[in-house]
C-alpha positions as CSV (number, residue, x, y, z in Angstrom):
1,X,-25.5,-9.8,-31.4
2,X,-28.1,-13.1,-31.2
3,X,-30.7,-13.2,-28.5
4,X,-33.1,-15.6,-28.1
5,X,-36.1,-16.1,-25.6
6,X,-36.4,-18.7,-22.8
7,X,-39.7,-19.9,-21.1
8,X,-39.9,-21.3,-17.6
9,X,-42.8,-21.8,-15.8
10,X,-41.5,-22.0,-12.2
11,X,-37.7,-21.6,-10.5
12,X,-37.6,-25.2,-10.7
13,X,-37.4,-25.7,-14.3
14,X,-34.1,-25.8,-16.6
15,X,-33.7,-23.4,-19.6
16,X,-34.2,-25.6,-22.3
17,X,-32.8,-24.1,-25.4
18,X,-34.3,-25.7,-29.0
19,X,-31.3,-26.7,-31.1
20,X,-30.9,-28.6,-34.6
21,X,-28.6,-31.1,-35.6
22,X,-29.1,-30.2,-39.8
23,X,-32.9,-30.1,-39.8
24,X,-33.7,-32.7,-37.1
25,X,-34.7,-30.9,-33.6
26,X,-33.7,-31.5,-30.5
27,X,-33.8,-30.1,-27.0
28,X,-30.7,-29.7,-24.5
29,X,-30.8,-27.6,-21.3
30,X,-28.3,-25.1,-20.7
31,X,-26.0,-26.1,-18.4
32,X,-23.3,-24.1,-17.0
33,X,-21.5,-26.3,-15.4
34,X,-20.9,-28.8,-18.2
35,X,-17.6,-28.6,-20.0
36,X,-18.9,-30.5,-22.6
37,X,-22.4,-30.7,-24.9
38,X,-23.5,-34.0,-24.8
39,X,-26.9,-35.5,-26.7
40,X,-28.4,-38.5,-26.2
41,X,-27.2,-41.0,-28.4
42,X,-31.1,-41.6,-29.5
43,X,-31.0,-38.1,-30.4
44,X,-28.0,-38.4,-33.1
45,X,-29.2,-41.7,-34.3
46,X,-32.6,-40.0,-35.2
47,X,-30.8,-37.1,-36.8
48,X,-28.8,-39.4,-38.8
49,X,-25.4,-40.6,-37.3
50,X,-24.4,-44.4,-36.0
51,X,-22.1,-45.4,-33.5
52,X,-20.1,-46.0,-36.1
53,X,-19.7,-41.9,-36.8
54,X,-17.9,-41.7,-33.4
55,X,-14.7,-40.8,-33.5
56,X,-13.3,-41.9,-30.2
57,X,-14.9,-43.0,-27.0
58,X,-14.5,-40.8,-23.7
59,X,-15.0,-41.2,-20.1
60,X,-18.1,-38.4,-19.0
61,X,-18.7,-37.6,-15.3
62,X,-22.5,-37.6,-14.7
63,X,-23.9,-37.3,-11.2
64,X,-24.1,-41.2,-11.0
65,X,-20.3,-41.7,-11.9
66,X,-17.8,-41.8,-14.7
67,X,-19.4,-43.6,-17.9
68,X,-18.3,-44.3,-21.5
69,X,-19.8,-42.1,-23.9
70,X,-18.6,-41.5,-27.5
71,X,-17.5,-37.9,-29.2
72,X,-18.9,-37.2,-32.4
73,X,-18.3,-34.3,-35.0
74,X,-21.7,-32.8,-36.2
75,X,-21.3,-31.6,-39.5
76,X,-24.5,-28.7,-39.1
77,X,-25.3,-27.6,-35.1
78,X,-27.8,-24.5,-34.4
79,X,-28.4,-23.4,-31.5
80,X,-29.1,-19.9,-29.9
81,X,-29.2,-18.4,-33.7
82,X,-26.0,-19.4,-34.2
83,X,-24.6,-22.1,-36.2
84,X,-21.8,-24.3,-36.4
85,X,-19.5,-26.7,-38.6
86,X,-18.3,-29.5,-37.7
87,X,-18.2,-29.1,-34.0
88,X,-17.6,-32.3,-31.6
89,X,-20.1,-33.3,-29.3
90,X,-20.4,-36.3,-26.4
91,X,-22.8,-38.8,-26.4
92,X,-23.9,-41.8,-24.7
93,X,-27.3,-43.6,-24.3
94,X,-29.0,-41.8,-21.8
95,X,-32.0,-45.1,-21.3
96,X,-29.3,-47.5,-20.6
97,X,-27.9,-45.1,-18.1
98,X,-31.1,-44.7,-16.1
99,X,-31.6,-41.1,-17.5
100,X,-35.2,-40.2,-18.2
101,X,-35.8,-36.3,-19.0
102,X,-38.1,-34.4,-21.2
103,X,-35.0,-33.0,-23.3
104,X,-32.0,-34.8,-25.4
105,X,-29.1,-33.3,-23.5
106,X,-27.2,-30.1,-22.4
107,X,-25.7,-27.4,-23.9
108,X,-22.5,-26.9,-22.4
109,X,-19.8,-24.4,-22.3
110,X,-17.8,-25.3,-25.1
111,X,-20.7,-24.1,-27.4
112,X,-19.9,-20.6,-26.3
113,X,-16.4,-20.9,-26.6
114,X,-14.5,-17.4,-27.9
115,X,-17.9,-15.4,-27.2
116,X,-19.5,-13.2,-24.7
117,X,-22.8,-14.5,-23.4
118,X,-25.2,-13.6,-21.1
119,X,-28.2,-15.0,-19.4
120,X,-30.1,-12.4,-18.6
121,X,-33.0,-13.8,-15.6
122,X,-35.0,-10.7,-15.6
123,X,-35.6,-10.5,-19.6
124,X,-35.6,-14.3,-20.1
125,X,-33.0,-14.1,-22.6
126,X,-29.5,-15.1,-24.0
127,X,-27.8,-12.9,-25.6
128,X,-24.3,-14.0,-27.5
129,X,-21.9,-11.2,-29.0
């Protein structure tokens, strides 16, 4: 079992979960009602990747509308204390899409594909079996 600790200073704020793409950082907030994790495509340039890396473009529903982003295949992604190879990922450039936030993207549901998870409100904690 993996749990990790959350900290959120009012009802209004996201979970924000710290995640590494190999050994660069980056923030996404946990969203449950995202299919898909997407990242910034700042985010995976400073870790490393190019547009070239992609590995096929996709249309991804935002609350503004249906965009182009790009999927790419991280070879190292942590998050949560866990870790995984070569697991596909969205992207698109969050700037040139209006999106300003103080983390690089969400961490959807695909992440936690084949587990039991639970966010636990009252602990501030997730907990993965």
């Amino acid at each position: 079992m993996k749990t990790v600790h959350f900290v959120r200073q009012n009802d209004e704020q996201l979970i924000v979960i710290d995640c590494k793409i190999y050994n660069h950082k980056v923030l996404l907030a946990l969203d449950t009602g995202a299919s898909h994790t997407t990242i910034d495509l700042a985010a995976l340039i400073i870790a490393g990747y190019s547009l070239s890396d992609a590995i096929r473009e996709v249309d991804i529903e935002t609350a503004s509308g249906v965009i182009k982003g790009f999927v790419f295949v991280l070879r190292k992604f942590k998050a949560i204390n866990t870790e995984l190879t070569n697991v596909e990922v969205c992207a698109y450039d969050f700037f040139a899409h209006q999106v300003l936030t103080d983390f690089d993207g969400v961490l959807g549901l695909d992440f936690f594909k084949g587990v039991k998870f639970c966010i636990d409100m009252n602990k501030s904690e997730i907990t993965i079996q």
